[in-house]
C-alpha positions in Angstrom: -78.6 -29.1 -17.2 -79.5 -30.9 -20.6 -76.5 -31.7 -22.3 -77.3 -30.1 -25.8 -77.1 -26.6 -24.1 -74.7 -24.1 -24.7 -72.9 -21.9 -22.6 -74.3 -18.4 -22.9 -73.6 -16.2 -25.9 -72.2 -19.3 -28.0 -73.9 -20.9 -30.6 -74.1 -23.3 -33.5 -74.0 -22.6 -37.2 -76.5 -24.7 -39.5 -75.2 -25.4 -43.0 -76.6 -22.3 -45.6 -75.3 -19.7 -42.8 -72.0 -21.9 -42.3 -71.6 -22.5 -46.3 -71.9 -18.7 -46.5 -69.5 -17.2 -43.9 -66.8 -19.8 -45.6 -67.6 -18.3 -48.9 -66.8 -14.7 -47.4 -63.8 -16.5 -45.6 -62.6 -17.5 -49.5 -63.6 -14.6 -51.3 -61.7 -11.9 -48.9 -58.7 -13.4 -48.2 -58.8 -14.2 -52.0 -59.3 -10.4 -52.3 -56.7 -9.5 -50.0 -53.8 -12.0 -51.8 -54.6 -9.3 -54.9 -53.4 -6.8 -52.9 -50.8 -8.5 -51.8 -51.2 -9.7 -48.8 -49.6 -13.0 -47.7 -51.3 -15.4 -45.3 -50.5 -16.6 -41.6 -52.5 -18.6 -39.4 -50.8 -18.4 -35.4 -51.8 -21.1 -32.7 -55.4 -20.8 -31.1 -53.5 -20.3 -27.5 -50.6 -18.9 -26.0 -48.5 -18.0 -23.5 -50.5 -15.0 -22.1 -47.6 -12.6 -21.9 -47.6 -12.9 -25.5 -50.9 -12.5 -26.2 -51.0 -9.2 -23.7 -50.0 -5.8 -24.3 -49.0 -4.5 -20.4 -51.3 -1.6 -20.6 -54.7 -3.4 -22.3 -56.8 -4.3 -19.2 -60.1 -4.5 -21.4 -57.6 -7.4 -23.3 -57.0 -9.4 -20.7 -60.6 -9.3 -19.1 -61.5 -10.8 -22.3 -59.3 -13.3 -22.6 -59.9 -17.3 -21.3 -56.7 -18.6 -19.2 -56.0 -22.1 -18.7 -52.6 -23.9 -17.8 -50.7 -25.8 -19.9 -50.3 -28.9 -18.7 -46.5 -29.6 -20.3 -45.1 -26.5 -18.5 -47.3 -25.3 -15.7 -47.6 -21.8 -17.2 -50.4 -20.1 -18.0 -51.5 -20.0 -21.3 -54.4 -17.9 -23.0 -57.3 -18.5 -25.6 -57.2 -15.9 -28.0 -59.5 -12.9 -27.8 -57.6 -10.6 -30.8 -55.5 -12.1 -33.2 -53.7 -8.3 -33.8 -51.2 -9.2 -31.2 -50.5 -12.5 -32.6 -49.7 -11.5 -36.4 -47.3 -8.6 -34.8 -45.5 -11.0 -33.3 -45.1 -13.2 -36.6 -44.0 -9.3 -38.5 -41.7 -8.6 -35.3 -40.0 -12.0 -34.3 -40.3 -14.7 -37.1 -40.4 -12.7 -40.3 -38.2 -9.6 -39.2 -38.5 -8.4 -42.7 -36.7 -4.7 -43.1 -39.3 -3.5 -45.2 -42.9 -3.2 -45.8 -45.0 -6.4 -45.1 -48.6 -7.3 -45.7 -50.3 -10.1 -43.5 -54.0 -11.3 -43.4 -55.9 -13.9 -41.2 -58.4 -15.8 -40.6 -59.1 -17.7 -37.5 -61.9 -18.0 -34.2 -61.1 -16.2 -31.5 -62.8 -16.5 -28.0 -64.4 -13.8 -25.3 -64.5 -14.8 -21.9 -67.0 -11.7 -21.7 -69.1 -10.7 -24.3 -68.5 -7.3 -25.7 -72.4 -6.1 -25.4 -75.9 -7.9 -25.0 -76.2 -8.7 -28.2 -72.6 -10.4 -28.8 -71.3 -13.6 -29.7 -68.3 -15.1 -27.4 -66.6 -16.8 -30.5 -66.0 -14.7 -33.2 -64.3 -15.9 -36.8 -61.7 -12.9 -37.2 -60.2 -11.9 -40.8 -58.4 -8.5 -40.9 -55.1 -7.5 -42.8 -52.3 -5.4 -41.3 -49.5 -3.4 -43.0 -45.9 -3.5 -41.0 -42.9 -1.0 -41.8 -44.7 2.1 -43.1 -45.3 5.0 -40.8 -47.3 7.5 -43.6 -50.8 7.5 -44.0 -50.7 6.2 -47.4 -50.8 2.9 -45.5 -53.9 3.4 -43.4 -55.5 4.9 -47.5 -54.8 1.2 -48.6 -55.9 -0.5 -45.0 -59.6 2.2 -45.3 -59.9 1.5 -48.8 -59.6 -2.2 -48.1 -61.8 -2.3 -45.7 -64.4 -0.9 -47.4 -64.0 -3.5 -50.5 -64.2 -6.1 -48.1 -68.0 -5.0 -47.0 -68.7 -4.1 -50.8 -67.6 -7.7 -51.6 -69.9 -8.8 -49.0 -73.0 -7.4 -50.4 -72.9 -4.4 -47.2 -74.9 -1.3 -49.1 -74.2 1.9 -48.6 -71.5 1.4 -45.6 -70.6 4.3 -43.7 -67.2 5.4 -42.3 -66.6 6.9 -39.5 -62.9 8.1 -38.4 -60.9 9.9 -35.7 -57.6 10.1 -34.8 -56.8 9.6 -31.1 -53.9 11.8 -31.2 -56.0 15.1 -30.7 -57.5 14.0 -27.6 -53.8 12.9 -26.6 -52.2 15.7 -27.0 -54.5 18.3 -25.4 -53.9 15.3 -22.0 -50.2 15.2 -22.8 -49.7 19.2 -22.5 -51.6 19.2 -18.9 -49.2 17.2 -16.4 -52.4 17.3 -14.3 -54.5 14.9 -16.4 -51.4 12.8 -17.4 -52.3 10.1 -14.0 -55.7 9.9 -15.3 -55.5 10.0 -19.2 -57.2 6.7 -19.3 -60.3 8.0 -17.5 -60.3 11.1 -19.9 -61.1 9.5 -23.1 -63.4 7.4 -21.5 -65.4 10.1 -21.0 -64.2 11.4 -24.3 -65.7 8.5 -26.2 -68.6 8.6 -23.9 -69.1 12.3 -24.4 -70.0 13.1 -20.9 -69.4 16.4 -20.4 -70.2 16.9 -16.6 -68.1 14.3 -16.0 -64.9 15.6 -18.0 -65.2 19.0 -16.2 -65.7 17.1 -12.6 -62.8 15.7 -13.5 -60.7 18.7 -14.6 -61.7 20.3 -11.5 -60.4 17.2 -9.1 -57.0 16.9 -11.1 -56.4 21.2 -10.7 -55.9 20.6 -14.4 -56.0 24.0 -16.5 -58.8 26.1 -17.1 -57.8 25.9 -21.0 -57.3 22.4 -21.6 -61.2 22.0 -19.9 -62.9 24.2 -22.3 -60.6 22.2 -25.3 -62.1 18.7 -24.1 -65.3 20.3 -23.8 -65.1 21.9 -26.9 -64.0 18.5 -28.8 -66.7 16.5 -27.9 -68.9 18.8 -30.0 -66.6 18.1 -33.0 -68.1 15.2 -35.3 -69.7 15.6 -38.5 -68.6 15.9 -42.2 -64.7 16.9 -43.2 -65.6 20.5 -42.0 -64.8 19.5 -38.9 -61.2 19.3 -39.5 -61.6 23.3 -40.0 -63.4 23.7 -37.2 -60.7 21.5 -35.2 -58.1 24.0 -36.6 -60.0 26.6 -35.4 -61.1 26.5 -31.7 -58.3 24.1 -30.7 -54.9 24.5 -29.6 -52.2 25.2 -32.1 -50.4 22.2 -30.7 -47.9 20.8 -33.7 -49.4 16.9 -32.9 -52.8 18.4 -33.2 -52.2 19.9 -36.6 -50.3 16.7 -37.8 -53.3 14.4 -36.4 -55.6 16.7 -38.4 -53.8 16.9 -41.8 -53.5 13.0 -42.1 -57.5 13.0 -41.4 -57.6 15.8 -44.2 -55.6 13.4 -46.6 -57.0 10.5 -45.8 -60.6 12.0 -46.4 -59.4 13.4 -49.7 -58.4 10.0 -50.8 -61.9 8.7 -50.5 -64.1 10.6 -52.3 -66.5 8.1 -52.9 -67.2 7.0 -49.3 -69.8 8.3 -47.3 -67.4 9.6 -44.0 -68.6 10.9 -40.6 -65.4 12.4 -38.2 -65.6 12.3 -34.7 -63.0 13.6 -32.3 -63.5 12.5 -29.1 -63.9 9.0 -30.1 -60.9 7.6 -28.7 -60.6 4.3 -30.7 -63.5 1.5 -29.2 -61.2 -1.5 -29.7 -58.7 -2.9 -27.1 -56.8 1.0 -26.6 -53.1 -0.1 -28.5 -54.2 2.6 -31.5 -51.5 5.3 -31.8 -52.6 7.4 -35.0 -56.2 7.3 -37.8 -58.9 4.6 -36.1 -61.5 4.1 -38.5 -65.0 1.9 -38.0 -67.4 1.0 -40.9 -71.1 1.0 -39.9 -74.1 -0.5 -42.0 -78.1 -0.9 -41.6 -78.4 -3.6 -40.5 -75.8 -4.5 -37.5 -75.9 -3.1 -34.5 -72.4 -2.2 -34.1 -69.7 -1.7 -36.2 -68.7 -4.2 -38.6 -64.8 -3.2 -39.1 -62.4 -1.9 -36.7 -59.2 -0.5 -37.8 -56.7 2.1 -37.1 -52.8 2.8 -37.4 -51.1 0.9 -33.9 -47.3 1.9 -34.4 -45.3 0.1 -31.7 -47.1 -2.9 -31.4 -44.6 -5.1 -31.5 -42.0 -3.7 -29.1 -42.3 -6.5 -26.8 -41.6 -8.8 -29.3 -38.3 -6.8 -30.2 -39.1 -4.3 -33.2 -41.2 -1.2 -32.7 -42.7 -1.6 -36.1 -45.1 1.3 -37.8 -48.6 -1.1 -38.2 -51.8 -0.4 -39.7 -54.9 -2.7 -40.2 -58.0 -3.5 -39.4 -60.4 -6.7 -38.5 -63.9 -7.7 -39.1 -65.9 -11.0 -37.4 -67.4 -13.0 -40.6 -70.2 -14.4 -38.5 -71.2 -11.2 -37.6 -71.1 -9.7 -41.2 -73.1 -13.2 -42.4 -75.7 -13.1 -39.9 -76.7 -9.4 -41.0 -77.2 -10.0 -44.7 -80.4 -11.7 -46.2 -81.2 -15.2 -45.6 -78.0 -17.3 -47.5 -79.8 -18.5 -50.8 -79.6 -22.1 -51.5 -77.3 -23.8 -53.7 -78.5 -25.2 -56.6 -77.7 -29.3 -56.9 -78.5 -32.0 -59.1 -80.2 -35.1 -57.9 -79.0 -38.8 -59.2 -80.5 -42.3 -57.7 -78.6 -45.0 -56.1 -77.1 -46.9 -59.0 -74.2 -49.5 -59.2 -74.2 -48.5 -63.2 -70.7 -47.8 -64.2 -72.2 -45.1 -66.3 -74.0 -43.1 -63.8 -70.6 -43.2 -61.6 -68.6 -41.9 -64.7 -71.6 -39.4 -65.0 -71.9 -38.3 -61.3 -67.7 -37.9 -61.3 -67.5 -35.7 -64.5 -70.0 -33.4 -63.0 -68.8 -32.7 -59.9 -65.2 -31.8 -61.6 -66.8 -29.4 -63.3 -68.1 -28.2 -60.0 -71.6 -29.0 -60.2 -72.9 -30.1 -56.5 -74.7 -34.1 -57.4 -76.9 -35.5 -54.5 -77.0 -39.5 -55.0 -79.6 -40.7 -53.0 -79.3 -43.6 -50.5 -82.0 -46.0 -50.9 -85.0 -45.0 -48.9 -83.5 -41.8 -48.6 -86.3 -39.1 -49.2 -85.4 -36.1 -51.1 -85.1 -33.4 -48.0 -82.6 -30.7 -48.2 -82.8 -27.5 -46.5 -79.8 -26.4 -48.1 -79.8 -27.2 -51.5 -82.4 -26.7 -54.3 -82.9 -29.4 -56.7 -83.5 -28.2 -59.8 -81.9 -31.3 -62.3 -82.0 -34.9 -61.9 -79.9 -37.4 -63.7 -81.9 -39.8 -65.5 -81.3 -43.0 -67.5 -82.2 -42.9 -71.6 -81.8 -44.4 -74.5 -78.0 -42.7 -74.7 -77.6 -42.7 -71.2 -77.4 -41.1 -68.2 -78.6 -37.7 -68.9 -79.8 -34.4 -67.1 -83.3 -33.3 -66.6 -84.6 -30.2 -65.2 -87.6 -30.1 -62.1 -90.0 -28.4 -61.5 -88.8 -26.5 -58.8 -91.4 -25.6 -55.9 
């Protein structure tokens, strides 16, 4: 194997694209500090029973294991970064009220998620601990969607659930209870032969079959909230999962929203009330994941209400037009006191100043000359060039 190849679904970033995703790194977590956000940055690996939730098999499939060589245990490489920051709200901050914590960091898949997938991802998100009422997933949504906007993502598109319907028409049939998992997988996949197979196998009731049935056909605009109301169960979690989609929706009038509810949440299962995922032209997949995940941090010694949402910055770069370049200003090689005092004052005032080496043609793939310092009568002075 040649030595400049890299293992599949990895992959370099050349310097416009990298210069890019670390504007978008600065500008959003710039962002979120105005909402008051503060910032924590936990370790690239772990102990892997802190990294895993006991129940998230699609977690730990996707997490890389190695062994620390200090203590013998096994440690893992990040995959999520949600678990981590709970662990900072639960253990080290134990705060009694509400607190706000954003990220940035890479995170690495052993697997990739789908064919077109990266294995390292650069994760930013921002979480809300203490607050169990939807007003906190209206500032986590609302957020999310500046975040995009800031970007320059047109037009994104929301689309929202809340898992608890689906849980509570499983919940109030002890026969599906074993199996629950396997339910809103075909849920989410809306496969409806499969559902009923399944209700048939389990002797689960003839009324909770025709309600899953019945709620994979529910997605659409905020009618379906209704229409939920309607042909559903009256079952009290089902009504309370329904009014904080209802309020939620109300709080965004501006934002184009599409409801679905049999999607069961499509990150790594730890959601417990709203998911949300924001969709553009453009990507193939969503470009934010969120949702309400109350309980998180239990094993870490605080069942905290929790609400956020993530996003992967090289995903979100490498969908937007080519990154422009950045304008610069081109100075020769010069041991001319003048030109150095010249060359120094610019760059405070944050202008970007190529000096040439000697011999060193003027190539840049990055950067678009379009003033030269040159030598005058009064001294080093700018010129513009013809740009090409």
């Amino acid at each position: 194997m040649s030595n400049w190849l890299l293992p599949e679904n990895l992959s370099d970033i050349l310097p416009a694209e990298a210069r890019r995703i670390e504007e978008l790194r600065r500008e959003l977590l710039d962002l979120y500090r105005t909402y008051g956000f503060e910032l924590v940055a936990p370790p690239m690996v772990e102990y892997l029973d802190s990294l895993m939730l006991a129940d998230d098999e699609a977690l730990r499939l996707r997490t890389c294991k190695l062994v620390d060589q200090l203590s013998g245990l096994t440690m893992g490489v990040r995959a999520d970064m949600t678990v981590q920051v709970s662990r900072i709200d639960a253990h080290l901050l134990n705060r009694s009220g509400v607190t706000r914590l954003c990220y940035c960091g890479p995170v690495i898949h052993a697997r990739p998620s789908g064919l077109m997938s990266d294995r390292e991802l650069l994760q930013i998100g921002a979480e809300i601990f203490g607050h169990a009422g939807v007003q906190a997933d209206i500032e986590c949504v609302r957020l999310a969607l500046e975040s995009v906007r800031r970007a320059g993502v047109l037009q994104p598109r929301l689309d929202l659930n809340h898992p608890g319907v689906g849980r509570a028409l499983v919940d109030d049939d002890a026969a599906l209870k074993e199996v629950a998992d396997t339910v809103f997988d075909l849920l989410s996949a809306k496969d409806v032969p499969g559902l009923m197979a399944l209700c048939a196998e389990t002797g689960a009731r003839p009324d909770t079959a025709q309600a899953l049935r019945t709620l994979t056909g529910l997605y659409g605009d905020l009618s379906v909230v209704d229409r939920a109301r309607q042909c559903l169960p009256g079952l009290p979690t089902v009504h309370a999962a329904l009014d904080a989609l209802r309020t939620l929706c109300t709080a965004l009038p501006d934002a184009h929203i599409a409801l679905d509810l049999a999607d069961m949440g499509g990150s790594y299962g730890y959601h417990s009330g709203v998911v949300f995922s924001i969709y553009a032209t453009g990507w193939h997949d969503a470009l934010v994941r969120g949702g309400r995940y109350d309980g998180i941090g239990r094993k870490f010694g605080r069942a905290r209400p929790a609400t956020g949402f993530s996003l992967d910055l090289r995903k979100l770069s490498a969908g937007l037009p080519d990154a422009r370049r950045a304008q610069a200003i081109s100075a020769p090689w010069s041991d001319d006191p003048a030109l150095a005092e010249a060359v120094r004052t610019l760059r405070t005032q944050g202008h970007i100043v190529i000096q040439s080496l000697p011999g060193e043609p003027r190539q840049f793939d990055e950067f678009l000359i379009d003033q030269e310092l040159v030598s005058s009568d009064s001294g080093w002075v700018l010129r513009a060039v013809a740009i090409r």
